[in-house]
N, C-alpha and C positions, 0 to 999 in steps of 0.2 A: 535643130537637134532634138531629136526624141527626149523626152524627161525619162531617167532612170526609174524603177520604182522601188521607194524607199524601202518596201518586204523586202524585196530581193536582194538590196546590199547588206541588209540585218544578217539577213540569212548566210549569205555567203561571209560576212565577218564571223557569225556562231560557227558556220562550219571550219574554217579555217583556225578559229581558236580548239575549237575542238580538235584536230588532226596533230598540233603543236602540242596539245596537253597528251596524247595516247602518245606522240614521239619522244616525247622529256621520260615518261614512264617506261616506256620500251628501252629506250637508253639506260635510265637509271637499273631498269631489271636485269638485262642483258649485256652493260657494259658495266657500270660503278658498283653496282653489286658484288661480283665477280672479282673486281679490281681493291674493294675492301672488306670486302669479307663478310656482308650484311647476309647474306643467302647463299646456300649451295645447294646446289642438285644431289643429287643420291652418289654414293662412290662408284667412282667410273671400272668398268670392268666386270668381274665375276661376285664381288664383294658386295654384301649387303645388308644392311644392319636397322637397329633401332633409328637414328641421329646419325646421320654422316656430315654437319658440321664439323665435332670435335674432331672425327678422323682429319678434315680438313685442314684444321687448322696447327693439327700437331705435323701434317706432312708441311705444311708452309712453314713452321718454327725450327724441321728438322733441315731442310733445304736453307734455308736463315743460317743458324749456324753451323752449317757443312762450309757454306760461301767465305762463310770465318774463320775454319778451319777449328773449333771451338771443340774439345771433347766433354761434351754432354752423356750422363747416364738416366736412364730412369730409377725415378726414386717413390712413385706414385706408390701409397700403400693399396689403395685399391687396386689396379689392374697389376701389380706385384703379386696378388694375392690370388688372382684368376688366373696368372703368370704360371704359378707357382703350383698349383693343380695339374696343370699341364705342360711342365717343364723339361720331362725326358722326351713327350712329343718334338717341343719347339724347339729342343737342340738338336733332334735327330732327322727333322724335319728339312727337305730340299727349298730353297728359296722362290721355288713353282707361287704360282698365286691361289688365294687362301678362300677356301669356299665360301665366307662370311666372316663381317667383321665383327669380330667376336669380345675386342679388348677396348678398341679406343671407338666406340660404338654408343656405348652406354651413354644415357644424358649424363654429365657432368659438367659442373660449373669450373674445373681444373683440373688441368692437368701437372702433376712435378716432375718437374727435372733436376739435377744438382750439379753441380758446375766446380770443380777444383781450383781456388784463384791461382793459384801459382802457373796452371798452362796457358793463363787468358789474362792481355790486359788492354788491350784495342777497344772499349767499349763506344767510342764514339762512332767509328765505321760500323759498328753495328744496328746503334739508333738510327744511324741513316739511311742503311737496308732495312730496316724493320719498319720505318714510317713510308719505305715508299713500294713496300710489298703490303701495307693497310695495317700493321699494326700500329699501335697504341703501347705505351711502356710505360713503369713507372720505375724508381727507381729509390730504393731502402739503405739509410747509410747509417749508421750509430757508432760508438766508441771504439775503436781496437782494444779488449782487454789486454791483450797478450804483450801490451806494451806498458800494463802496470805494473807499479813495484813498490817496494815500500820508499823509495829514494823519489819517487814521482808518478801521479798521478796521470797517462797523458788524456790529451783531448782529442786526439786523431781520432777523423772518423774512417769508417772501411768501408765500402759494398759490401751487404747483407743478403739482400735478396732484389730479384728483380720480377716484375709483370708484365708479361705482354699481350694484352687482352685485340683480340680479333673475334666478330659476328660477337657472340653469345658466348666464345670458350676464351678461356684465359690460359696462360703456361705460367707455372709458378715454378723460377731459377732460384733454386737455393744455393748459397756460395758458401764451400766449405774451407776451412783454413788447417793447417795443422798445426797443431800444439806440441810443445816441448816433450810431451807424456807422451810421443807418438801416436797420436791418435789426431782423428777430425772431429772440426767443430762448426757448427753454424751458428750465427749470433740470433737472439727476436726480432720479431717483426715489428717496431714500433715508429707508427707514423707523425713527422711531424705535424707542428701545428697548423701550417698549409695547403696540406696535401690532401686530395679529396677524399673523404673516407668512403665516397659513395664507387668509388671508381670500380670494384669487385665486392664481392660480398666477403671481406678479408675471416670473417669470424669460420668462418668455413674451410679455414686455410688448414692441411695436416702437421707443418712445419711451419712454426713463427709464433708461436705464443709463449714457446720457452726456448734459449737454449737448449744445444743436444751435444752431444758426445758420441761417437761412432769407429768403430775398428775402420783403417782400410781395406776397402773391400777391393774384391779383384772381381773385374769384369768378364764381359761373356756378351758378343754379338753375335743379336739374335735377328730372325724375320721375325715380328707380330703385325699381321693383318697386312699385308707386304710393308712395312716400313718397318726398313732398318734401325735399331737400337742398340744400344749397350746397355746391359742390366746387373745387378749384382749378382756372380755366378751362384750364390747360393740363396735364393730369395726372400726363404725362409727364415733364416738365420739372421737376415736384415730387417726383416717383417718382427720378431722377435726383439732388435736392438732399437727398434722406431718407439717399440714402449713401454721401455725402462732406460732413454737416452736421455732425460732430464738432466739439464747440466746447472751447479752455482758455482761461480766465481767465489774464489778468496774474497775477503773483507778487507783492501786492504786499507779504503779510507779508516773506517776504523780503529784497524792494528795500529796505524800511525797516529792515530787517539792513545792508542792504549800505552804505545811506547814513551808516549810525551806524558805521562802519568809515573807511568815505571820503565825507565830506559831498562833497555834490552843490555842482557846476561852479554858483553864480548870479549869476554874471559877466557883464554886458553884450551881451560878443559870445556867451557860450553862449544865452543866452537867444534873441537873435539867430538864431545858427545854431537853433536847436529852428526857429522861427516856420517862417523858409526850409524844414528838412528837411521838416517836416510836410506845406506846399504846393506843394513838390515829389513828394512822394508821392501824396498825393489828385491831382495831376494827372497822375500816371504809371499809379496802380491807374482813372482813368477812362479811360484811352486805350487803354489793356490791355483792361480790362473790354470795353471797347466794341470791339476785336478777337475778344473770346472767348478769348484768353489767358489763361491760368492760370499764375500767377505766387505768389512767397512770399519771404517777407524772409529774408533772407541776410544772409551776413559778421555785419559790428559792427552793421547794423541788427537780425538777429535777437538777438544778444547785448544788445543795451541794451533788447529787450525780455522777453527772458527774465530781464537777470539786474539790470534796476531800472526795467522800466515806463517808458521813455524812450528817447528818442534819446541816445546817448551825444555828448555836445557838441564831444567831439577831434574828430571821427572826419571829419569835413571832407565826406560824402559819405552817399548812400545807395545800397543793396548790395540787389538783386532777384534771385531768382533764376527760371529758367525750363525746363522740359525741352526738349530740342532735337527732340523730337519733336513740339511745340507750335509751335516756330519759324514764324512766317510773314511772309515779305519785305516784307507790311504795313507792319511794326514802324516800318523808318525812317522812313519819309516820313510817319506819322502821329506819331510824336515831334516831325517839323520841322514838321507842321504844326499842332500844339499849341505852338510857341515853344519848340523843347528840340532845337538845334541838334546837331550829329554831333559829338561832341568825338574818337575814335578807333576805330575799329573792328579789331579782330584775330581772328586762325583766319578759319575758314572753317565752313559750317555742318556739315560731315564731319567736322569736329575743331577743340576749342579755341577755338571762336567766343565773342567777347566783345563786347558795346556800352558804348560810354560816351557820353552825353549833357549839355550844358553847362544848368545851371540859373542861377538866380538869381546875380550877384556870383559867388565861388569853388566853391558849391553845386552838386556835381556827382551823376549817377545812373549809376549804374555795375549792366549788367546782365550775369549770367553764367549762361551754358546748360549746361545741366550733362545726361553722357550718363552712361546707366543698362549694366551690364555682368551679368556672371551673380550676381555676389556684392559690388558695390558699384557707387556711383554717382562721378561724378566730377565735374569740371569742370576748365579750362586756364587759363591765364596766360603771358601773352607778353610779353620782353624790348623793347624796340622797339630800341635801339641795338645790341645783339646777336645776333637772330635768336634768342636761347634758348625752350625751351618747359617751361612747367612744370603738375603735374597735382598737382588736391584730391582725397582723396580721400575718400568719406565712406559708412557703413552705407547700406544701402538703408532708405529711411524714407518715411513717405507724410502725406497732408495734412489739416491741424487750421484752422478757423476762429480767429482770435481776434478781438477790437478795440483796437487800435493806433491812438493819435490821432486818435481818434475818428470812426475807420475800420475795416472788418469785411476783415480780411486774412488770408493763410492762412501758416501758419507749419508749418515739419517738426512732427508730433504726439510724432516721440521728439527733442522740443527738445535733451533735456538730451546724449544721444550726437550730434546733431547739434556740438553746441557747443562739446564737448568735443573734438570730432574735430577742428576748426579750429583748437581754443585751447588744445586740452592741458587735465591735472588741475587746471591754475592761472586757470583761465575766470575766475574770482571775484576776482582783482586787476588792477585797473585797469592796463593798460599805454601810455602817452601815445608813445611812440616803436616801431614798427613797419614792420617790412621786408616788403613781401608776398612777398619773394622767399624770405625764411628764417626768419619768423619764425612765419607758420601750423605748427601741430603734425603735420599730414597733408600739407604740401607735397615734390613728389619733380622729379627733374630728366625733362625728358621730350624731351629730344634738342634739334634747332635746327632751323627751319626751312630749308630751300633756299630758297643765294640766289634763284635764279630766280622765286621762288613770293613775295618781301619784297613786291612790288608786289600785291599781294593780301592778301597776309594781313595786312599793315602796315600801316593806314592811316588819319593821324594829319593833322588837319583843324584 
């Protein structure tokens, strides 16, 4: 038998390794790519863009949960906002395919979506379509507040938000709950100690770093870039509540500190006075609201919510506050005509303007407008029997969602120097006896009115 020659089988092993290695990589290009999402070709069809990843992968997210029957909306503030530009087109626009993709094209590291819990709660069948369509998911669960009170603290935790990262693009599921206030809420994004922090670049996220608060919005399915969506019909209006949705929780570990210090007023008439305060409010924040007012609890009303989750029962009155550049001469004659009589009026709207309005029995609301200066904000207070004027004065501070009486209200976001600023380091002890003229910690003398001006700026009904 002929000897082989040893070149020749070298060679023919190299070649054959070689043919195996371009077959693994052809496979990988053209089959597992494909099948997880590592590569895409360009968007098939007439569409064409920067990145047709992302496009990809929000058509495979929307296909996901369509298969679930899941109602998904867009929430993304980005493409909301190039949405939103072009909004009488895309609703008037026929469902035909779209010359270029023009929305979900852009590089971006995420995409949002927001998710209502109460339509959806099969989340396992959907992990299992999601891993074998090539996503990757992570999954956000923290406390249920909406199940605290002052009688117990719980420790249930909810789904928050979810990840489903495929190639290079992620969807970010935010899951909204409703609250007692009628409103929705999404809890933060915060990761346990386990979980990989590298798995998205989470710092980048537009929803999870704070609680939000959000009106129910009413939808609108739309074609963008041919994939069907649901979007918030007015985009704008949503684009707007994304940033001033900042949401805080009542305090109520706290309050139950506070109570085991000083048990709580539940005494007849306090109970009494809560019911009144309460219904004096929802019909102040409805007459407001329905002005477009933008309003937030002040005085002893913010203090009883900050520092025990209640109305504080002395306090004989509720305390609103307003910017005076919100002012509108609306105001009265829709408090009279809501049944909320003129109880006195002081300043004027250039300075020191105050409203007080007669509620229920001795149940008064008492609103004060407060003006904004380089380095602090203020508000006034007037003597009636002696022309004096007196000024609050308080940090510059801006505005937080909470729910109060199970109503969605806006309170200063730096509660605690707000509170402080009124009440001094001693906020935390109940004080029953109170001067407004000297007993606020930020109160200063701010001269006297001229006579001449009493009949104006005095005026007591």
């Amino acid at each position: 038998m002929q000897k082989i020659n040893r070149n020749v089988v070298l060679a023919l092993l190299s070649l054959t390794s070689l043919v195996f290695l371009l077959f693994q990589l052809c496979y990988y290009k053209f089959y597992l790519s494909q099948k997880n999402g590592a590569a895409f070709s360009k968007v098939r069809g007439s569409l064409s863009g920067q990145d047709s990843t992302r496009w990809h992968v929000v058509r495979k997210f929307l296909g996901l949960i369509s298969s679930h029957n899941i109602p998904v909306y867009l929430i993304d503030p980005l493409v909301l906002g190039l949405v939103d530009k072009d909004i009488e087109q895309i609703r008037s626009s026929p469902d035909g395919p779209s010359p270029e993709c023009k929305y979900f094209c852009a590089p971006r590291d995420f995409t949002t979506f927001a998710l209502l819990d109460k339509t959806w709660k099969h989340e396992v069948g959907l992990f299992r379509t999601a891993e074998k369509m090539g996503f990757q998911w992570l999954k956000i669960i923290n406390k249920d507040p909406r199940l605290d009170g002052m009688d117990d603290l719980s420790g249930m935790e909810i789904p928050l938000h979810y990840i489903f990262k495929l190639a290079s693009h992620a969807i970010h599921l935010v899951v909204f709950y409703e609250r007692s206030g009628n409103f929705l809420w999404h809890g933060p994004l915060r990761l346990k100690q386990h979980m990989d922090r590298k798995f998205v670049p989470f710092r980048k996220l537009h929803f999870g770093r704070y609680p939000g608060a959000y009106e129910k919005p009413e939808l609108l399915l739309v074609s963008i870039d041919d994939l069907k969506v649901q979007i918030p019909k007015n985009p704008s209006s949503f684009l707007e509540e994304i940033s001033h949705s900042r949401f805080l929780e009542c305090r109520y570990r706290e309050a139950r500190a506070f109570f085991q210090l000083y048990p709580d007023d539940s005494s007849l008439d306090a109970v009494e006075f809560r019911k009144k305060a309460k219904s004096l409010l929802h019909l102040a924040a409805l007459t407001l609201n329905n002005l477009g007012v933008k309003f937030w609890l002040s005085s002893g009303t913010c203090l009883g919510w900050y520092r025990q989750c209640n109305v504080i029962p002395h306090s004989k009155d509720v305390d609103l506050g307003i910017f005076i550049k919100d002012y509108k001469a609306d105001i009265i004659p829709a408090f009279q005509k809501a049944g909320l009589p003129l109880k006195h009026k002081f300043g004027k709207v250039e300075d020191s303007l105050e409203l007080s309005f007669q509620g229920e029995d001795d149940v008064k609301l008492d609103i004060f407008f407060f003006y904004e200066e380089d380095d602090h904000i203020w508000n006034g207070g007037t003597q009636a029997k002696s022309g004096k004027k007196f000024k609050y004065l308080f940090p510059k501070f801006t505005l937080c969602w909470t729910e109060f009486v199970e109503l969605k209200v806006h309170v200063p976001c730096e509660t605690l120097q707000y509170v402080e600023a009124n009440y001094g380091p001693e906020w935390k002890v109940p004080v029953k006896t109170w001067d407004w003229k000297s007993s606020p910690f930020n109160v200063q003398d701010n001269g006297v009115w001229p006579i001449d001006e009493w009949d104006n700026v005095i005026q007591i009904y």
